[in-house]
Backbone as CSV, one residue per row, in Angstrom:
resi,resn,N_x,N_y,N_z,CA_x,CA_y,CA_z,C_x,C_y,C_z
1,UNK,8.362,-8.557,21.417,8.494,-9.913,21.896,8.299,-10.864,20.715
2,UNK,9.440,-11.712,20.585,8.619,-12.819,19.496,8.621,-14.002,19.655
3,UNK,7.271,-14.474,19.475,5.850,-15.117,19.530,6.493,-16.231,18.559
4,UNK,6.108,-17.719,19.303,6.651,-18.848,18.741,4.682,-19.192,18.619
5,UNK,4.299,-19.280,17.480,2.749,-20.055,17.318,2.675,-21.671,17.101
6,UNK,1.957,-22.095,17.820,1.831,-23.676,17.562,0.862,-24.004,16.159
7,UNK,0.083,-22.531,16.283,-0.720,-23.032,15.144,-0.323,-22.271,14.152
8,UNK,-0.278,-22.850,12.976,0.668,-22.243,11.686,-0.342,-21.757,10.751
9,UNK,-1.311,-22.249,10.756,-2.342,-21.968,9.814,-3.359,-20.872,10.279
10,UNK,-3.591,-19.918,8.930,-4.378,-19.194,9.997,-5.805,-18.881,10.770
11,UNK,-6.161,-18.627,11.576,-7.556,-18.538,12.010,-8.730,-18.134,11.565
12,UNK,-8.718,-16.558,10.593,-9.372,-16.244,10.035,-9.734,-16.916,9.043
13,UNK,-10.738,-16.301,8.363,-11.363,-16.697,7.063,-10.415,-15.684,6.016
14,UNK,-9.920,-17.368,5.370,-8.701,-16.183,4.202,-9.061,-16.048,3.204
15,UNK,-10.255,-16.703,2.575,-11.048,-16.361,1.593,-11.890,-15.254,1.582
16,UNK,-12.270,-15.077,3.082,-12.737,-13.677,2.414,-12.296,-12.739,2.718
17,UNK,-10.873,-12.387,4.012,-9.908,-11.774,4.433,-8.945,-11.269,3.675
18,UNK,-8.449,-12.721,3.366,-6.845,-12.214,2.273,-5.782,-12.982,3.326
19,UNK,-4.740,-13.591,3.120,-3.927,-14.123,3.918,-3.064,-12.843,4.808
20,UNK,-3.060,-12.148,4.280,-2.440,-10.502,4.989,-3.193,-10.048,5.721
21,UNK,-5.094,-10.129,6.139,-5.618,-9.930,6.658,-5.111,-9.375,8.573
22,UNK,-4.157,-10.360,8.918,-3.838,-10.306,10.136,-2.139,-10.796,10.105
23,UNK,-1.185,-9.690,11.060,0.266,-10.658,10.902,0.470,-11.572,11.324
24,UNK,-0.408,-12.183,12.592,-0.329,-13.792,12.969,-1.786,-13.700,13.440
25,UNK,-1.826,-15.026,14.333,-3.058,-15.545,15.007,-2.976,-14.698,16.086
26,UNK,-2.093,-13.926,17.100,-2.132,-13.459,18.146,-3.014,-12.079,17.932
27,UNK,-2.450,-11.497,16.750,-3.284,-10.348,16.753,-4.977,-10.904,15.821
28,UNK,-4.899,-11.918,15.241,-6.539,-11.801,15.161,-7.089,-12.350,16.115
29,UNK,-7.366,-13.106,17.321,-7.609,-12.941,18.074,-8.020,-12.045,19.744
30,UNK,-6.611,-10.892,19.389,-6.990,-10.111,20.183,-7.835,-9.192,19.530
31,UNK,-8.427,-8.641,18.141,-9.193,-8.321,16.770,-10.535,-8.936,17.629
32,UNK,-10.574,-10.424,17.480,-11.875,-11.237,17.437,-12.759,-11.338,18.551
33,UNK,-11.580,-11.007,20.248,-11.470,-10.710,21.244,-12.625,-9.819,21.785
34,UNK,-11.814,-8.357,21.630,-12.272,-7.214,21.605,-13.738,-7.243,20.716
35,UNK,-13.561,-7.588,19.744,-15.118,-7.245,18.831,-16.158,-8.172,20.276
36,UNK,-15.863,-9.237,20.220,-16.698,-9.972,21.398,-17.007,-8.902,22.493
37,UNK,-16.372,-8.943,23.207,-16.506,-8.062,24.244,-17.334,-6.549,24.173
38,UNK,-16.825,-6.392,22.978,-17.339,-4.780,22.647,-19.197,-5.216,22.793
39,UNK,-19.413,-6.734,21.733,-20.934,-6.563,21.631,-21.255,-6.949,22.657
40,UNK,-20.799,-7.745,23.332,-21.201,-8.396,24.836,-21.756,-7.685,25.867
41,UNK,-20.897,-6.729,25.931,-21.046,-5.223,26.788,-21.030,-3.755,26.140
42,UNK,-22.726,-3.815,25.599,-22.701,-2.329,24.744,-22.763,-1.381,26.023
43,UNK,-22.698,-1.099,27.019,-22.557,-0.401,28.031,-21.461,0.275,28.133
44,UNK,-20.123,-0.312,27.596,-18.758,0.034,27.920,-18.278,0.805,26.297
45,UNK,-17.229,1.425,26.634,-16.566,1.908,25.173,-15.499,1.493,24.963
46,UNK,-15.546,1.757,23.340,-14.846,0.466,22.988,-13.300,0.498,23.247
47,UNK,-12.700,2.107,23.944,-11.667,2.102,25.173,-11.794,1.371,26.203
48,UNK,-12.917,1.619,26.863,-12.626,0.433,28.332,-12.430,-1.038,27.843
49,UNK,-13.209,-1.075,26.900,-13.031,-2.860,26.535,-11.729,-2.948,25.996
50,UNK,-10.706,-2.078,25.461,-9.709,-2.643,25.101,-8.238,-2.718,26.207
51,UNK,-8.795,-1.649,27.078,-8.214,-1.785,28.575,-8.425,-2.949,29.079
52,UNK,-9.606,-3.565,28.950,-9.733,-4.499,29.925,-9.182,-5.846,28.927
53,UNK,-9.296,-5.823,27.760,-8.983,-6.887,26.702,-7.272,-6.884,27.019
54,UNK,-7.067,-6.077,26.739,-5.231,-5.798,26.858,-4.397,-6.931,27.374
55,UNK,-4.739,-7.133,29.078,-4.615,-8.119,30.134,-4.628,-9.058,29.709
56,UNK,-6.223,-9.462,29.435,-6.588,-10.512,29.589,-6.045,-11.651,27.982
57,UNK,-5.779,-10.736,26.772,-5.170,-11.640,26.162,-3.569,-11.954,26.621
58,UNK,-2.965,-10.749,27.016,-1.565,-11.123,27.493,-1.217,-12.249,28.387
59,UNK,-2.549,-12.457,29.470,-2.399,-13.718,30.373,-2.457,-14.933,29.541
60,UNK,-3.568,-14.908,28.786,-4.436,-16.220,27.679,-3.156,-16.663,26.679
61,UNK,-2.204,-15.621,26.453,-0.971,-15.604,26.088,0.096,-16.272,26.527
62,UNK,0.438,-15.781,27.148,1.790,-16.431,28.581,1.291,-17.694,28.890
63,UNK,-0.196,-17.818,29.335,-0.316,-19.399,30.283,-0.141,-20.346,28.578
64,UNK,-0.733,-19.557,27.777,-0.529,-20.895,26.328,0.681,-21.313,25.599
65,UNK,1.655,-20.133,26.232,2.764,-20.495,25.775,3.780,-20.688,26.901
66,UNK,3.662,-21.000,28.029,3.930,-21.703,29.693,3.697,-23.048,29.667
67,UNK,2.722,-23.684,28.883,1.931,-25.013,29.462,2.929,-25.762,28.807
């Protein structure tokens, strides 16, 4: 699918990343996502959290690029 970004610049830290760090903002976020979640809920592994991450950026996705 390709991904029209409003934001051009990128999210991460590129100083201490590298501008290659990530191929857009969509995937460091779903990156920044998942790490959240993972510590949020040390109960779960870090499979279920990406099952459950999967969704939920694809929606956070669609409605941001819907509005």
């Amino acid at each position: 699918m390709d991904e029209v970004c409003f934001v051009q610049a990128p999210l991460w830290d590129v100083a201490a990343r590298g501008p290659a760090a990530y191929p857009n903002n969509t995937a460091f976020v779903h990156e920044f996502t998942t790490n959240l979640l993972t510590t949020s809920f040390p109960n779960m592994r870090p499979q279920q959290v990406q099952v459950m991450a999967m969704p939920l950026i694809s929606c956070l996705t669609l409605a941001f690029y819907s509005s």
